[in-house]
SEKOLPA-167056 format. One record per atom (N, C-alpha, C): residue in three letters; x, y, z. Coordinates in steps of 0.001 Angstrom, whole numbers, padded with zeros to 6 digits, always signed. Layout:
N
alaXYZ ...
END
This chain:
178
unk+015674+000711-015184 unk+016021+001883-015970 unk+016042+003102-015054 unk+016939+003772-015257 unk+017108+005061-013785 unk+016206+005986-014367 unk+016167+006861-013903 unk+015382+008228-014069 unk+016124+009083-014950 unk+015815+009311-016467 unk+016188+010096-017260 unk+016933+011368-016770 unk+016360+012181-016321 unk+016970+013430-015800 unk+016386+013597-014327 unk+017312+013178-013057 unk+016944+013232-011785 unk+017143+014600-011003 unk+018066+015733-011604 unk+017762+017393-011370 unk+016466+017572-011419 unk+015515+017819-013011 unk+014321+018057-013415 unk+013403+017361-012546 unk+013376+015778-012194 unk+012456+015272-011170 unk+012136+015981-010209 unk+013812+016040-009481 unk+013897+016564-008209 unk+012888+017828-007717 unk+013212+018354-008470 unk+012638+019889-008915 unk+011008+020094-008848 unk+010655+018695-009798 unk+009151+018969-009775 unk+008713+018005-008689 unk+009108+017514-008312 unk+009286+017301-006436 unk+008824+018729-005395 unk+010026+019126-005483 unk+010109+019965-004653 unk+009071+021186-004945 unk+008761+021652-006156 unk+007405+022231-006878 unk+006192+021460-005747 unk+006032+020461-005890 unk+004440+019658-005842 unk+004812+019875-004109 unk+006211+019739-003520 unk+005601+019315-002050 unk+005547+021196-001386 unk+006012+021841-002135 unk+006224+023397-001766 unk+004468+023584-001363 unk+003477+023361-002478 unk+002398+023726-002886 unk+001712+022674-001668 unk+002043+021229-001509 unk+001464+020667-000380 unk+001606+020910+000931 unk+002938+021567+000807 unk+002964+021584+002574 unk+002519+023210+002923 unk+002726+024244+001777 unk+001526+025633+002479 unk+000532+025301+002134 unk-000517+024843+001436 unk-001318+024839+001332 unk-002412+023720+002327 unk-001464+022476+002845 unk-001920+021762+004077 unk-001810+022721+005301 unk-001142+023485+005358 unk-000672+024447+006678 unk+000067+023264+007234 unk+001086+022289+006623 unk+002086+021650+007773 unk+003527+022224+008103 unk+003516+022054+009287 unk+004502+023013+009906 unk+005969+021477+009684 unk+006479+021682+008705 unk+007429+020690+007799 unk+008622+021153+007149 unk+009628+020838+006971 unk+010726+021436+005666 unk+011056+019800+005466 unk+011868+019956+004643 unk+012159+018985+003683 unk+013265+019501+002966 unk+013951+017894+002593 unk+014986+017948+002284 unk+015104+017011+000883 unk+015537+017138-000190 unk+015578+016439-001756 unk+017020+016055-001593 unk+017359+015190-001664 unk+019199+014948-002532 unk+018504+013515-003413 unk+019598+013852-004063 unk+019802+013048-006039 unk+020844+011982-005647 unk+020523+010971-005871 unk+021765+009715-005348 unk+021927+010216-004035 unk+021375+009715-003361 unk+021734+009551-001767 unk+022488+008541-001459 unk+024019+008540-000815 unk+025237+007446-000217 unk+024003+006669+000870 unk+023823+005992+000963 unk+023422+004956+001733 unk+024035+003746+002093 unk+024191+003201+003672 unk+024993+002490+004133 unk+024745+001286+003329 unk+026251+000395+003393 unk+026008-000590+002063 unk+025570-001864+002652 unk+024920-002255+003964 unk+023982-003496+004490 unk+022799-002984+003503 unk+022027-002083+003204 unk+020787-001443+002694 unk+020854-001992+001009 unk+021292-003097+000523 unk+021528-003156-000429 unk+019981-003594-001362 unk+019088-003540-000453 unk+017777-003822-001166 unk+016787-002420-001400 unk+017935-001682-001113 unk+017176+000001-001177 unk+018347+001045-001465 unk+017899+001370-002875 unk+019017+002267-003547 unk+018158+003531-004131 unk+017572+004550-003669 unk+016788+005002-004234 unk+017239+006073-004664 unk+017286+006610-006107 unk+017865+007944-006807 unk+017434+008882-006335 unk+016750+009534-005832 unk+015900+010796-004891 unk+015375+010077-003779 unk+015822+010790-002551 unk+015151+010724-001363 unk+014979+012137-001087 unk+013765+011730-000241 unk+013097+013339+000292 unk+012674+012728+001378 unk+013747+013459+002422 unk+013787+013416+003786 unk+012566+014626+004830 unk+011440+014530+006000 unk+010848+015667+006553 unk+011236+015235+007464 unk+011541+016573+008362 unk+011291+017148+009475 unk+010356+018369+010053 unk+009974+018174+011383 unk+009559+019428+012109 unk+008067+018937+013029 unk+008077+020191+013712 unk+006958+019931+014281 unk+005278+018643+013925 unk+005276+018688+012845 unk+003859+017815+011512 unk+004804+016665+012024 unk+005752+016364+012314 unk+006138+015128+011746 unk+005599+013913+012346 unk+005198+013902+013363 unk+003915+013121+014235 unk+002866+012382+013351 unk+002322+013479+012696 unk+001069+013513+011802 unk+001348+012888+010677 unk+002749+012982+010054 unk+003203+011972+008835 unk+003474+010907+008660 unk+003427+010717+010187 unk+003895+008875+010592 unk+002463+007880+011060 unk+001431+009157+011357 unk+000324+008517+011823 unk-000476+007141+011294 unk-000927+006704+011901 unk-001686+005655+011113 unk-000563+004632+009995 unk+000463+004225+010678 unk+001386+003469+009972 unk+002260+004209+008468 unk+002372+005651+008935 unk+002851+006556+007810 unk+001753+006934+006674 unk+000730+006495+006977 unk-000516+006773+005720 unk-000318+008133+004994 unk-000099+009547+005765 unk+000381+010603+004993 unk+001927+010596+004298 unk+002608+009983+004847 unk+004050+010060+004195 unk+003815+009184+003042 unk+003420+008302+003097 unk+003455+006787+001929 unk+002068+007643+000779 unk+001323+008424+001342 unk+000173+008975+000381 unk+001135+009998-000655 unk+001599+011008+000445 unk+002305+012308-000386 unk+003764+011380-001305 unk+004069+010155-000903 unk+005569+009863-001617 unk+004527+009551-003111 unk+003482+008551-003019 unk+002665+008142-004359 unk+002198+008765-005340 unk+001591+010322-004451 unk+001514+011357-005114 unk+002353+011515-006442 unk+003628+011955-005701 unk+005107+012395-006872 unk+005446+011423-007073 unk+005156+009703-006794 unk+005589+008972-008039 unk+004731+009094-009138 unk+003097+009386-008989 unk+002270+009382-010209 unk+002510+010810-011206 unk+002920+011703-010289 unk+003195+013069-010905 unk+004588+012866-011665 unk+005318+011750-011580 unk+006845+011927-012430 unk+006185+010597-013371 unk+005012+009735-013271 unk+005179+008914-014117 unk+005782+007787-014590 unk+006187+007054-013153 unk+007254+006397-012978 unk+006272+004867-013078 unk+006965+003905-013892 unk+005925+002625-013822 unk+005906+001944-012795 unk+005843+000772-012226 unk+005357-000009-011137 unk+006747-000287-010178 unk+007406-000911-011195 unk+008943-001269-011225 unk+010348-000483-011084 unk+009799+000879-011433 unk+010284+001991-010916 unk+010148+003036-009589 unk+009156+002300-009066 unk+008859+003121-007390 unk+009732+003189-006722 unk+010657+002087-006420 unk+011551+002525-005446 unk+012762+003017-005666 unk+012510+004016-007005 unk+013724+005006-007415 unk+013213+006479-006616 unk+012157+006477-005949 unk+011910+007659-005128 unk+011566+007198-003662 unk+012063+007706-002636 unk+012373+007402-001472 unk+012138+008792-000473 unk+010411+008718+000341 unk+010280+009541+001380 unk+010243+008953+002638 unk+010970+009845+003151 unk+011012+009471+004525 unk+010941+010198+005907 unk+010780+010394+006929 unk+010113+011303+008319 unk+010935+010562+009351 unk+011636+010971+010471 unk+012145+010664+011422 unk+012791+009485+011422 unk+013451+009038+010187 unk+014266+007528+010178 unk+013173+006538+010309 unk+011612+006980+009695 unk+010790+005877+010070 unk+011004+004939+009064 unk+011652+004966+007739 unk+011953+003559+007005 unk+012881+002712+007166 unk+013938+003240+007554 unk+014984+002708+008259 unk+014698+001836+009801 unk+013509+002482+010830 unk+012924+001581+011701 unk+012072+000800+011073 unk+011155+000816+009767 unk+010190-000097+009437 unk+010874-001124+008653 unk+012668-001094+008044 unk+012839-002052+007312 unk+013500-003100+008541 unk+013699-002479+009397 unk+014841-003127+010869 unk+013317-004193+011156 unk+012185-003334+011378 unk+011102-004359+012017 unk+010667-005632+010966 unk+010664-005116+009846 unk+010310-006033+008545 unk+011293-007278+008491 unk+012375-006901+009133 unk+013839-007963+008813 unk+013704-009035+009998 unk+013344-008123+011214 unk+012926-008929+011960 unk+011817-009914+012447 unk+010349-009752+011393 unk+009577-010009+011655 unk+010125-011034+010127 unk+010643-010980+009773 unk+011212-012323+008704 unk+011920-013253+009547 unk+012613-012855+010030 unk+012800-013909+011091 unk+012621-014721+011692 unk+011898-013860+012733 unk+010506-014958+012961 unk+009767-016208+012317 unk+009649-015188+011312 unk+008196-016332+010570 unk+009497-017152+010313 unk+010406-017130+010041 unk+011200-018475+009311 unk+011891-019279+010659 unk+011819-018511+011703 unk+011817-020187+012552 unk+010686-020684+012815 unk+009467-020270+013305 unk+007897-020586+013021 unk+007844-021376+011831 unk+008233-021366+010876 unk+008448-022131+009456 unk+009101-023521+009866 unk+009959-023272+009911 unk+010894-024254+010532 unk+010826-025469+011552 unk+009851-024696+012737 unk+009431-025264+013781 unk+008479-026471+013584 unk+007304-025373+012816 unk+006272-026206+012216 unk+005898-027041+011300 unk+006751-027191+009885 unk+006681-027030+008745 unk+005356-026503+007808 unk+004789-025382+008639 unk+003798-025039+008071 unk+003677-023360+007375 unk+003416-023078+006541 unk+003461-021443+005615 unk+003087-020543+006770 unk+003947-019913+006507 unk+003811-018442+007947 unk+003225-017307+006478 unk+001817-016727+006549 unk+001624-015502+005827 unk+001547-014421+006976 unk+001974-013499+005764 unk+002193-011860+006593 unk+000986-011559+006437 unk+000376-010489+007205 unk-000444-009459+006562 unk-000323-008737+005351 unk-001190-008297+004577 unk-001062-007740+003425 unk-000073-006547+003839 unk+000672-006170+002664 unk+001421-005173+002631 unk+001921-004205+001610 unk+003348-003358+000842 unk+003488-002680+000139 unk+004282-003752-000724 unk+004322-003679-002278 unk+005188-004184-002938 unk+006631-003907-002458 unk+007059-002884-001968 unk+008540-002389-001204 unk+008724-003257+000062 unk+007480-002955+001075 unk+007634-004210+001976 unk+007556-005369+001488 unk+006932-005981+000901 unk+007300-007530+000255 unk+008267-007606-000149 unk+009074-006893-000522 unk+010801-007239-001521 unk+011781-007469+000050 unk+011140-006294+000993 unk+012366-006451+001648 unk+012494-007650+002458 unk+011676-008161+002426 unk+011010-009903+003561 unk+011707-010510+002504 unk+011229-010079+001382 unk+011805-011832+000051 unk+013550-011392+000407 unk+014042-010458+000476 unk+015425-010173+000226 unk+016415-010104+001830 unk+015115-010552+002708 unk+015836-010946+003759 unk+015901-012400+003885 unk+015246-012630+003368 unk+015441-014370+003828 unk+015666-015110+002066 unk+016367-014496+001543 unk+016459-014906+000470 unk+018075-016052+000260 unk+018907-016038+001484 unk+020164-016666+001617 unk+019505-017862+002498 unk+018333-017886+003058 unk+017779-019438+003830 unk+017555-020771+002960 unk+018937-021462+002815 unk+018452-022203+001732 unk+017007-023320+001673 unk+016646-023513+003301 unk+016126-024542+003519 unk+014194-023958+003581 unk+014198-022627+003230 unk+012673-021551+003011 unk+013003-021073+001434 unk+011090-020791+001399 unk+011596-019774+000093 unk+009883-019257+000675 unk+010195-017920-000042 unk+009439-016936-000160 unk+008037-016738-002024 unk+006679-016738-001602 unk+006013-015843-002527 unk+005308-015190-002418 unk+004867-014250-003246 unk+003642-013127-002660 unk+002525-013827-003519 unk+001332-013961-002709 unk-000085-013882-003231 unk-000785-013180-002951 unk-001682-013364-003530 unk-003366-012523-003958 unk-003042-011183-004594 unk-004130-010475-004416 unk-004059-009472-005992 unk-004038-008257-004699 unk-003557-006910-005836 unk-004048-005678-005009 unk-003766-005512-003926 unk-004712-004816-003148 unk-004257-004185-001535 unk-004432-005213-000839 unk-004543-006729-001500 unk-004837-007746-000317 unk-003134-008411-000865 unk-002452-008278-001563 unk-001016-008999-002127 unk-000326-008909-000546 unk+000114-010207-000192 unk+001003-010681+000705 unk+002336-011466+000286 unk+003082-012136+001445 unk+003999-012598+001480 unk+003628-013996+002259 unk+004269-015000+001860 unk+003870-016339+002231 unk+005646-016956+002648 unk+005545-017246+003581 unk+007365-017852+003751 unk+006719-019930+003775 unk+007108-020593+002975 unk+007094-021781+003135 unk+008674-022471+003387 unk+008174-023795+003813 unk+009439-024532+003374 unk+009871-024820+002322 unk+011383-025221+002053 unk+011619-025413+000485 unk+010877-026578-000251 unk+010701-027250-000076 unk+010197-028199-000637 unk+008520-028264-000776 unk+008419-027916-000084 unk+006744-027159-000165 unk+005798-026916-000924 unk+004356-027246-001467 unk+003912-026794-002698 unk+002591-025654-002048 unk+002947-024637-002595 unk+002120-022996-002414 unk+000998-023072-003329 unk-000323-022860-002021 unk-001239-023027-002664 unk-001507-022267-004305 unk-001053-021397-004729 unk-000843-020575-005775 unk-000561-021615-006779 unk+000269-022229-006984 unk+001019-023059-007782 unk+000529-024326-007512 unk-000215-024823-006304 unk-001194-026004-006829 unk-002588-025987-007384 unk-002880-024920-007443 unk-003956-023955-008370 unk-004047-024155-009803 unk-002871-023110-009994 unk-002095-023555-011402 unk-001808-024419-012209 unk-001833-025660-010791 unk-001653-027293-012061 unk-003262-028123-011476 unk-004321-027151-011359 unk-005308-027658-010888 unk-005560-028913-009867 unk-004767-028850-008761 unk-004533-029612-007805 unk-005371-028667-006713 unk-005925-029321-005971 unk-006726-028572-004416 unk-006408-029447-003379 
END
């Protein structure tokens, strides 16, 4: 479901990050557009508002694996009220760092699926973001001979690449098999 009125969002966007970035003292501007054209390989990321930073801070927003950029984007998804399934209708970003983190994510799918392949044994990721998990499932989602699931709960939820035929510990759980 899109975003009812994406002007008004925008807006109280740009409200909440006005008030964050004088009041952090980050030396930042920022940029809002509503439907952003995005190149059409990116087809697993369509996001109705992106809010692009630059400037001097921008170091500091990428730090620690983006921890301030990915904090301040969560912020204004909880401030617009957006449900779980709706997050990646808002899209922040700092020096093209999502665009390098989905290039590394695509590639580190890769990997694990010849490691998969090699071995026939489950390659798990490190825990990660529900956004990073989609983009691993939606890169290797044309491998007919892998398939992809996420387990465990919370900030520990990962990505598991098995072979196709394969039974995931999750689902031999489920039919009480160990």
């Amino acid at each position: 479901m899109p975003i009812p009125d994406k002007i008004a969002a925008a807006n109280k966007i740009n409200e909440f990050l006005r008030g964050v970035v004088a009041n952090a003292g980050l030396r930042l501007k920022y940029r809002i557009t509503v439907d952003p054209p995005l190149p059409e390989e990116r087809d697993w990321e369509r996001p109705e508002i992106l809010v692009e930073f630059a400037g001097p801070d921008s170091a500091l927003m990428l730090e620690r694996g983006a921890e301030l950029l990915r904090s301040i984007e969560l912020l204004a998804i909880e401030m617009l009220r957006l449900s779980g399934n709706e997050h990646e209708k808002i899209s922040f970003d700092c020096m093209n760092h999502r665009a390098m983190r989905i290039e590394e994510l695509r590639m580190a799918a890769s990997v694990a699926a010849e490691k998969v392949r090699k071995t026939g044994a489950p390659y798990k990721f490190a825990p990660m973001s529900s956004r990073e998990r989609r983009i691993v499932h939606l890169a290797l989602r044309d491998e007919a001979d892998l398939r992809t699931e996420s387990e465990g709960e919370g900030m520990r939820r990962c990505l598991v690449v098995y072979p196709k035929d394969s039974r995931s510990v999750s689902s031999a759980a489920r039919r009480g098999i160990r």
